[in-house]
C-alpha positions in Angstrom: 49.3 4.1 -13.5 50.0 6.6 -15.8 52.9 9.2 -15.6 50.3 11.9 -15.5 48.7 10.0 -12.8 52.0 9.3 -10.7 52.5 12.9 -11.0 49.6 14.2 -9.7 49.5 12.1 -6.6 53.0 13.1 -6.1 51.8 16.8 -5.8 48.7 16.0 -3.9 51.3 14.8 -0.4 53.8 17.3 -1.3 56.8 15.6 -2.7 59.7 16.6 -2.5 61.8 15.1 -5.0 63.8 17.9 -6.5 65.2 17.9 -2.9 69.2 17.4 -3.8 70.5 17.5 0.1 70.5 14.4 2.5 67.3 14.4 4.8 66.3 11.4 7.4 64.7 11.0 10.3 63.8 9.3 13.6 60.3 8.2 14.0 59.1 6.3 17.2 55.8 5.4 18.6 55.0 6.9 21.7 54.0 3.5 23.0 56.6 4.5 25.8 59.8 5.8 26.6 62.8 5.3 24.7 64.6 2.0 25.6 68.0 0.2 24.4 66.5 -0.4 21.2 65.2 2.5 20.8 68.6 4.4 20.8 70.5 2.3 18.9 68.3 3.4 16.0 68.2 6.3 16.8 71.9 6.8 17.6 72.6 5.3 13.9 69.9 7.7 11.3 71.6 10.5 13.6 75.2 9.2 12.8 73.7 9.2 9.1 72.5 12.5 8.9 75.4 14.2 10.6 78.2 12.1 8.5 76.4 13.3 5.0 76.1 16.7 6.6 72.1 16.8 6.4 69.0 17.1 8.0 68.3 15.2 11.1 64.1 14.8 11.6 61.8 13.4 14.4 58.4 12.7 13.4 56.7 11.3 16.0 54.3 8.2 14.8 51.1 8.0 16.7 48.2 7.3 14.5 48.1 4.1 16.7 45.5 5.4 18.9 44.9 2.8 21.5 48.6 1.8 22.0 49.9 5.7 21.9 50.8 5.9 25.9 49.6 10.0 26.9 53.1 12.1 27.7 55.7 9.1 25.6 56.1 11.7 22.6 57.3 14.9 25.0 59.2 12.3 27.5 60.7 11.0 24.0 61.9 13.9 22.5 63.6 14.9 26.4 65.6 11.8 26.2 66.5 12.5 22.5 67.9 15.7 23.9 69.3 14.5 27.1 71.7 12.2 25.3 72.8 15.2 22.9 70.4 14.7 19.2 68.2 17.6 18.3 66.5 17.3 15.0 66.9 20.1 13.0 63.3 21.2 12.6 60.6 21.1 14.8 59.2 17.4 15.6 55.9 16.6 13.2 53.2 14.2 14.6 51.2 11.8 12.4 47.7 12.5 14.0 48.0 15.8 12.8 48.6 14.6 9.2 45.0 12.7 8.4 44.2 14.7 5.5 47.3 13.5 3.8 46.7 9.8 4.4 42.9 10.2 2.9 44.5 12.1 -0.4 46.7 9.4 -1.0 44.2 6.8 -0.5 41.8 8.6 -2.7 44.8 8.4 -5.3 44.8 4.7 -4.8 41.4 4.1 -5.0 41.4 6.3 -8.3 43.3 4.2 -9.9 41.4 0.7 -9.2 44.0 -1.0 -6.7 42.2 -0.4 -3.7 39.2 -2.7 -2.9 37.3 -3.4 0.5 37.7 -6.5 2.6 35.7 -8.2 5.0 37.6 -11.2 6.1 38.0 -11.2 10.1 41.8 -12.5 11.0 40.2 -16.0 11.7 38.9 -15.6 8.5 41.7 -15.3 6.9 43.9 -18.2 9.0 41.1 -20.5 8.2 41.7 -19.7 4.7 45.6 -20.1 4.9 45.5 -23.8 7.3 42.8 -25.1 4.4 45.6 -25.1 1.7 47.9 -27.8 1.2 51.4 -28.0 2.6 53.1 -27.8 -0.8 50.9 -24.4 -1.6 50.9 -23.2 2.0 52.1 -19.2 2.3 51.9 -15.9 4.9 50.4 -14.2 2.1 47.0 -12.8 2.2 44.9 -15.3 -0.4 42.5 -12.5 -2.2 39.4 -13.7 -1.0 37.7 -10.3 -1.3 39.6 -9.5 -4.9 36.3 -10.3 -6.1 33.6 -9.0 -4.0 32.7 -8.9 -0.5 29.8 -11.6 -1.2 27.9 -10.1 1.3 30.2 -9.5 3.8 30.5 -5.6 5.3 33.7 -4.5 4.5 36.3 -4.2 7.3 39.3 -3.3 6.2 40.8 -2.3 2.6 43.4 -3.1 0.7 45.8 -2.5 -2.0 46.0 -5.2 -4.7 49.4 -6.1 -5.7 50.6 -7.6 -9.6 51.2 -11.3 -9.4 54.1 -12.8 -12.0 57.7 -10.9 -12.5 55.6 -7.5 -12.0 55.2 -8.6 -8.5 58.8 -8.8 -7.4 60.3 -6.1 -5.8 64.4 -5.4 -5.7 66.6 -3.1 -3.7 70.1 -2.6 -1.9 69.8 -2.0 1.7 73.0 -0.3 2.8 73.8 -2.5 5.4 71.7 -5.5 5.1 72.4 -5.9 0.9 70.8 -7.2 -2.2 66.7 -7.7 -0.9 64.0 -8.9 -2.9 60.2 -9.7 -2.0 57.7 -11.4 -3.9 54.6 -9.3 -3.2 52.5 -11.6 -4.9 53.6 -14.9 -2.9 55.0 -13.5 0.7 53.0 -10.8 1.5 49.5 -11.4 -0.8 47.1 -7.8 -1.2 48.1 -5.5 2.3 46.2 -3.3 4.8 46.1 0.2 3.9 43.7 1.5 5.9 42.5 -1.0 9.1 39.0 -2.5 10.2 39.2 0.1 13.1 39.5 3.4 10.4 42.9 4.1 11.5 45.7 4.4 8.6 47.7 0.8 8.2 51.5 2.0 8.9 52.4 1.1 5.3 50.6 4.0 3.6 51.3 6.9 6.6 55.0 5.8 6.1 55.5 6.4 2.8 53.4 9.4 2.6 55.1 11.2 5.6 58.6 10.6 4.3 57.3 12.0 0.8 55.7 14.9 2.1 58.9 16.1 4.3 61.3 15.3 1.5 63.2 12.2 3.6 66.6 10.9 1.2 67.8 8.2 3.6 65.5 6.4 5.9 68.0 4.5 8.6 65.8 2.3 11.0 65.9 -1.6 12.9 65.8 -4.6 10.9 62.1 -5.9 12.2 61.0 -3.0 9.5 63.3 -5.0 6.8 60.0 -7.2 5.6 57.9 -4.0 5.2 60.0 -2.0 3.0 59.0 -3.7 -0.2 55.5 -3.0 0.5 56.6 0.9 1.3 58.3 0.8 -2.3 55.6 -0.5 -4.2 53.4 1.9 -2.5 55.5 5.0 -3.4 55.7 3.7 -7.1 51.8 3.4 -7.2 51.3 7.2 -5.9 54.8 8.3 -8.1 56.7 8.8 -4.6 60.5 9.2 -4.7 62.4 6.1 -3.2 64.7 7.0 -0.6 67.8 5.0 0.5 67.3 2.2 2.8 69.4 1.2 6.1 68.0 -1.7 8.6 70.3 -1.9 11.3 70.8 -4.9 13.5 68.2 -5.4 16.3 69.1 -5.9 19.6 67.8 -9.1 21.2 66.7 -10.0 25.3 68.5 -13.5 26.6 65.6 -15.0 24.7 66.9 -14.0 21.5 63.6 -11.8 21.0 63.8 -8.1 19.7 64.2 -5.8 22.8 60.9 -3.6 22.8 58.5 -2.3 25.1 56.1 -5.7 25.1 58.9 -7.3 26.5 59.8 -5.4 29.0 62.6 -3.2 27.9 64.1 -1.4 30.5 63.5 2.4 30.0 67.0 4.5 29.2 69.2 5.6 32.1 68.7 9.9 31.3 71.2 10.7 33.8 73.9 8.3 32.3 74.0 9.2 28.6 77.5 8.5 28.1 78.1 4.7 28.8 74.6 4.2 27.1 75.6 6.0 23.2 78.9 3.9 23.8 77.0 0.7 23.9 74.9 1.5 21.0 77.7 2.4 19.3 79.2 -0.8 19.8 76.3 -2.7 18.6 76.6 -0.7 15.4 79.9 -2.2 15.3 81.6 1.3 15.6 85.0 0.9 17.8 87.2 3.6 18.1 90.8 2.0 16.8 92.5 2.1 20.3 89.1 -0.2 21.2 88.2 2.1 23.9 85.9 5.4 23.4 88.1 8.5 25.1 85.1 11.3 24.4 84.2 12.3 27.9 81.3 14.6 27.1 78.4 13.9 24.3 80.0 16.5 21.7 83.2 14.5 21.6 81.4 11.3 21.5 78.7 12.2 18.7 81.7 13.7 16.6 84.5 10.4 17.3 81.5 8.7 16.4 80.3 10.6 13.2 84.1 9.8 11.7 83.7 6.4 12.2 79.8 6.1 10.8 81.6 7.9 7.8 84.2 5.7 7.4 82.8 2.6 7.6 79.5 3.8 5.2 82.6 5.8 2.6 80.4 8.7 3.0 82.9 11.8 2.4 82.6 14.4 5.1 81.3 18.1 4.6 
């Protein structure tokens, strides 16, 4: 892609790059209310925003039509507020934001990396348990690189470089050095699904673009993803923001604590005990081991210091 080209498509979703202050943001699907989970990561791109002294947003992410549960997003944002975090503009959603998501694939498809598939998922496990052990990978194998043979096309996706071009780099903030092989792990991804809805990949990285995010602070099941988000936002000449995957927090089975698996909803009328416990799991401990703050103002600023201090970011 040319810089012209990267330019252009930068313009088209409404980049904000020249954007100097710290901007980041919350973004749930309304698949439910808010559990555990859910507020540890929330709790920690709060403790982010307030510690740089920036912009605290909630963007609501339901372009997942038949999973988005009706009344999750308002009963979201009143538990956001119950247990004392705000954002500091009003809350965007994504299924008001289509005309974004077609631009940006147009600017992909303009530039010859987007190409139809119409491999089914069977399809495509077939494919992967036909290879031999030694050549065996997760990564999508590029049967429809070359043409659909026939096939109606299902699905579409980006094509990704293959050699050195195809590894990604970068330094998570908590996790550390990360790199992906694009190429190998993760093959030519999803952009926009069989169903017409927009993959999560592309909405992402155009939603954070468009409302000028610096930081993104989120769990660490999105960790695998965020190559994919990067190569993305260097195709369409998107600004890279800052990356911070958090811990997850697991059930007795050791899986990720979520809605699917029954994740209790939050406890509105306790606030309190609960930000103290996510707190905890973010490894924030006051130095006398025990929190004092008896009211959410004291809490959120005891715990702002420490997010600062652990992170060296220098308060405002």
């Amino acid at each position: 892609m040319t810089a012209r080209a990267g330019q252009t498509a930068a313009a088209a979703v409404g980049c904000a790059a020249s954007r100097a202050a710290y901007r980041g943001r919350f973004a749930p699907s309304p698949t439910g209310p808010l559990h555990f989970g859910s507020l540890v990561g929330a709790l920690a791109s709060w403790l982010d925003a307030r510690a740089h002294g920036g912009a605290w947003l909630v963007r609501i992410e339901d372009i997942d039509g038949p999973r988005t549960v009706p009344g999750a997003d308002r009963e979201i944002l009143a538990t956001l507020e119950r247990f004392g975090m705000r954002p500091d503009e009003p809350p965007v959603w994504q299924s008001t934001r289509t005309p974004l998501y077609t631009r940006a694939f147009a600017q992909l498809s303009a530039t010859g990396l987007v190409y139809p598939c119409g491999c089914t998922r069977k399809e495509i496990a077939d494919s992967l348990a036909s290879r031999s052990a030694r050549h065996a990978t997760l990564a999508y194998p590029g049967t429809c690189r070359g043409g659909l043979a026939g096939k109606p096309a299902r699905a579409w996706r980006v094509r990704v470089p293959d050699g050195a071009a195809a590894i990604v780099s970068f330094e998570d903030r908590w996790q550390g050095a990360q790199q992906q092989d694009l190429a190998t792990e993760v093959g030519d991804f999803v952009v926009k699904r069989a169903d017409g809805q927009w993959a999560y990949q592309l909405a992402v990285i155009v939603d954070d673009a468009d409302q000028g995010i610096t930081h993104v602070v989120r769990g660490a099941d999105l960790l695998d993803s965020t190559a994919r988000q990067i190569y993305l936002q260097r195709c369409l000449g998107l600004p890279e923001p800052a990356y911070l995957h958090v811990p997850l927090v697991t059930d007795a089975n050791g899986e990720k604590l979520s809605k699917q698996t029954g994740a209790a909803p939050l406890d509105v009328s306790r606030p309190l005990p609960a930000l103290q416990d996510a707190a905890r799991h973010l490894d924030l401990v006051p130095a006398s081991g025990n929190w004092n703050a008896t009211t959410l103002a004291a809490f959120h600023e005891e715990a702002t210091t420490l997010w600062a201090r652990r992170f060296e970011v220098p308060r405002r």
